[in-house]
N, C-alpha and C positions, 0 to 999 in steps of 0.2 A: 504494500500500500504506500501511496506518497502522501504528501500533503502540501494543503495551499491554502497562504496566509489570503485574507480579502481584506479592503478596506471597501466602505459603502460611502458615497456622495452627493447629498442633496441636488436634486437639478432645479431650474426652473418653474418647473409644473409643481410642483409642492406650494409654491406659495400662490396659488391660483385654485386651489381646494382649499375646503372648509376645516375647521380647525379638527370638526366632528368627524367626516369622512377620514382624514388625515389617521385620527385614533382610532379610527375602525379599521384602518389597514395597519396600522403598529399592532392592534391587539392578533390581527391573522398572521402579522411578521410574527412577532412573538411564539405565537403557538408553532407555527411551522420551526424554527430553530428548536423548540424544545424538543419537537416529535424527531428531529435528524439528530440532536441530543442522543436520545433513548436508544438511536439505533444505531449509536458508532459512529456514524458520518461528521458530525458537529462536534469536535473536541472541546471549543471554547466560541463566546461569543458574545457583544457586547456595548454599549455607544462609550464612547469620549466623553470625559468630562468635559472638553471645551470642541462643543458639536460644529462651528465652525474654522476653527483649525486647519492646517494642511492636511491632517490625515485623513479627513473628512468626520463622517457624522460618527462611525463608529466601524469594528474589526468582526474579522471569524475565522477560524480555521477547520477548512474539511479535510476528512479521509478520506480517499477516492484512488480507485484503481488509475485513473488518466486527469488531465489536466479538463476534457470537452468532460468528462463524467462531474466533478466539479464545479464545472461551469454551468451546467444542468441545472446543477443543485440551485445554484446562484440566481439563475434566471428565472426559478419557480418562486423563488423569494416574491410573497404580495407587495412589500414595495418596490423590487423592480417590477413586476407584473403589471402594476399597476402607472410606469412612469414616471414617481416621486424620489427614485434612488437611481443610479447607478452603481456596480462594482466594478472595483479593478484586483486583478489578481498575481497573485507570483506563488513559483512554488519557493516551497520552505523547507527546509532538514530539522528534524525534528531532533535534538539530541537528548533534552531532559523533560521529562523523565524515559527511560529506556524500555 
C-alpha cells in the first residue's frame, strides 16, 4: 500500500452558497472521512487552525493501492463533489509509526 498526503482549498463557489447549504455539505464531508476512517483508507484527517493559510483549509492522508485509486477517494469527497473545495495531492513515505 502507498500513501498520499492531501491538502483541501476553498475555491470560489463557497462563498456564493449559503452558510446553511455550506454545513450541510461539511456534515456529509464529515461523515464520509469517518466511514474511509473505519475502513483503513483514511489514516488521518482534519482542517487548519488558520483555514486560510497557504496550506489551504485543511489535510488527509489515504491508503490506496495507486495514486488514480486515491484520487477516487478524493473526488467523492461532498465538498469536492459539490464545487466548494479542491485537492491537491503528493504521495508520502510513511515512516512512523511502522
Amino acid at each position: 500500500m502507498k500513501h498520499f498526503f492531501f491538502t483541501l482549498h476553498r475555491l470560489p463557489k463557497r462563498d456564493t452558497v449559503s452558510d446553511e447549504f455550506a454545513q450541510s455539505v461539511l456534515q456529509k464531508h464529515t461523515a464520509y472521512f469517518k466511514e474511509l476512517g473505519k475502513q483503513g483508507k483514511c489514516l488521518m484527517a482534519g482542517p487548519f487552525a488558520d483555514q486560510k493559510g497557504p496550506l489551504g483549509a485543511g489535510c488527509y492522508v489515504f491508503c490506496a493501492e495507486s495514486e488514480e485509486e486515491a484520487k477516487k477517494m478524493a473526488s467523492e469527497d461532498p465538498l469536492v463533489v459539490e464545487g466548494l473545495y479542491e485537492f491537491r495531492v503528493y504521495e508520502w513515505i510513511k515512516v512512523v509509526p511502522e
